[in-house]
N, C-alpha and C positions, 0 to 999 in steps of 0.2 A: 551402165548397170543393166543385167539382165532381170524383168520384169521374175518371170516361173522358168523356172532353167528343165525343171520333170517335173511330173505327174503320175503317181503309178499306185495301182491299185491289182494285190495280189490276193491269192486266195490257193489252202492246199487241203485236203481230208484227208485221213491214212487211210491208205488203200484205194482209193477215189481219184478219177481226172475227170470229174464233172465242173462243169462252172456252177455256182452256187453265192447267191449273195443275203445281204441280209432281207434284201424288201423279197424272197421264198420262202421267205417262213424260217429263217435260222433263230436260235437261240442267243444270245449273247452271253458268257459267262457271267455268273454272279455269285457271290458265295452266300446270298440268302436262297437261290434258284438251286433247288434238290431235282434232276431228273426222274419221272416217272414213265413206266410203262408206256401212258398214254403219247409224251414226248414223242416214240417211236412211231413212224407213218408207215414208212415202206412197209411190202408184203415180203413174208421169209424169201430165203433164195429158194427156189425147188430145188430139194435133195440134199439140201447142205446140213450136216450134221454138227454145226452151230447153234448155239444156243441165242446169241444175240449179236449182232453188229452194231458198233457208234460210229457216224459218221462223226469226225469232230475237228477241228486245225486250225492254222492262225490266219488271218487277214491284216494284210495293211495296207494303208493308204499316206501316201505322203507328198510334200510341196517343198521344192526349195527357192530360195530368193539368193542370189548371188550378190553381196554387199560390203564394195572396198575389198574385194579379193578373197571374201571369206563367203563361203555356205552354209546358211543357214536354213535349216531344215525342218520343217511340223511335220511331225508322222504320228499316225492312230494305227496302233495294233490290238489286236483283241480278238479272244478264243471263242469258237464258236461252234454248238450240234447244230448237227442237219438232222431236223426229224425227216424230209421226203426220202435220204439215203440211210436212214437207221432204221435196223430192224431186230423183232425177236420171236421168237417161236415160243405159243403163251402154254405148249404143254409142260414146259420145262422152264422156261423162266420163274424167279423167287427173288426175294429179296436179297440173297449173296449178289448171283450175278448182276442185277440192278447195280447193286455197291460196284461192284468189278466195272461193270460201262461210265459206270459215275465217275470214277476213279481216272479213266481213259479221259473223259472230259477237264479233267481238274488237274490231269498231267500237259493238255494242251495249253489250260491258262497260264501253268507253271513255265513253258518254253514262253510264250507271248510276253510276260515279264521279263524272261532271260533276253529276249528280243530288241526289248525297250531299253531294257538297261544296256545292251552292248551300243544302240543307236543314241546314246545319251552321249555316252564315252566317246563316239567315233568322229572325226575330222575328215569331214564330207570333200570332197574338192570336186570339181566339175563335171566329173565322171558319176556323178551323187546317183545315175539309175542303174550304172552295172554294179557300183559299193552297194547300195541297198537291195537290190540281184543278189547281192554274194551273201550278205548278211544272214537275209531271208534263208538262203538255201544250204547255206550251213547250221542254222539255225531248225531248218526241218529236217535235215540229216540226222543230227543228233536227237531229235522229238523222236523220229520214226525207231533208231536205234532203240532207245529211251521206252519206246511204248513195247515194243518184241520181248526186248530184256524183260519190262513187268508181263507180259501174260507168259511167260517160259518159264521164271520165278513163281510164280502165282498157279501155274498149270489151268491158266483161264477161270481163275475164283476156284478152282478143284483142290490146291492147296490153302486150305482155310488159313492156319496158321501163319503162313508166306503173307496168304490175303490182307491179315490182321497186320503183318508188318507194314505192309506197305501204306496201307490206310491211314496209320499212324505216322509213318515218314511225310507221307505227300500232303497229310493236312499242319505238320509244323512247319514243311516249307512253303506252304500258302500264310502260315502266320509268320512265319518270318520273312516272306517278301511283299508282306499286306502295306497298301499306300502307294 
């Protein structure tokens, strides 16, 4: 019997290759936790004609135990802002775009769930750090896809109505994948 067969502990933001963990100051999702302005650290980019950036994406950490030929597997995944990589430019920021970074945040918990639930489903074998490698990164594939589509739809909060849509989608699949 193998004692810990891996160990591995990932971490991604959109748009970001920083390392970034929780004991820097990350946020942890929660759906009583509203993002505010203050959340934001970083300084604007110079020059950039953005309004706001969310640093935001999934982490996980996981263990397996090799047991009578079978893997079994703990993993914690969970969404998270980086206030030191988020930033906004306060002559232009308002409560839409706040909603629009919020949103960005609340689509990352939403993959971190889709995450969990495929790692729930999945029959690990011994190879359990390149499957949880592939999961992970199909799984940010489709987030990053996922995040472009909403601000293209949305014209970055500039399409209110679009905005409105989304806001309403992405908070019933947070009640419908609540638990």
């Amino acid at each position: 019997m193998e004692l810990i067969k891996n160990l591995g502990v990932f971490i991604v933001f959109l748009g970001l290759f920083q390392g970034y963990g929780q004991e820097d100051g990350a946020i942890l999702w929660e759906s009583s936790h509203r993002l505010s302005w203050e959340d934001f650290k970083s300084p604007p980019h110079a020059g950039s004609r953005i309004a706001a950036t969310t640093a935001s994406g999934i982490a996980y950490q996981f263990s397996a135990l090799e047991q009578a030929g079978e893997m079994e597997v703990d993993c914690s995944v969970n969404a998270y802002f980086y206030p030191e990589a988020s930033w906004y430019r306060p002559e232009v920021a308002n409560d839409i775009i706040l909603s629009h970074e919020q949103l960005h945040f609340d689509i990352s918990e939403l993959f971190a769930r889709k995450m969990r639930r495929k790692i729930q489903g999945y029959r690990f074998t011994s190879n359990v750090k390149a499957e949880m490698k592939k999961i992970y990164n199909d799984i940010i594939k489709e987030l990053r896809d996922f995040q472009s589509r909403y601000d293209e739809e949305t014209n970055f909060s500039r399409a209110q109505e679009k905005q409105a849509e989304w806001n309403a989608m992405i908070a019933e699949e947070l009640r419908r994948t609540a638990g």
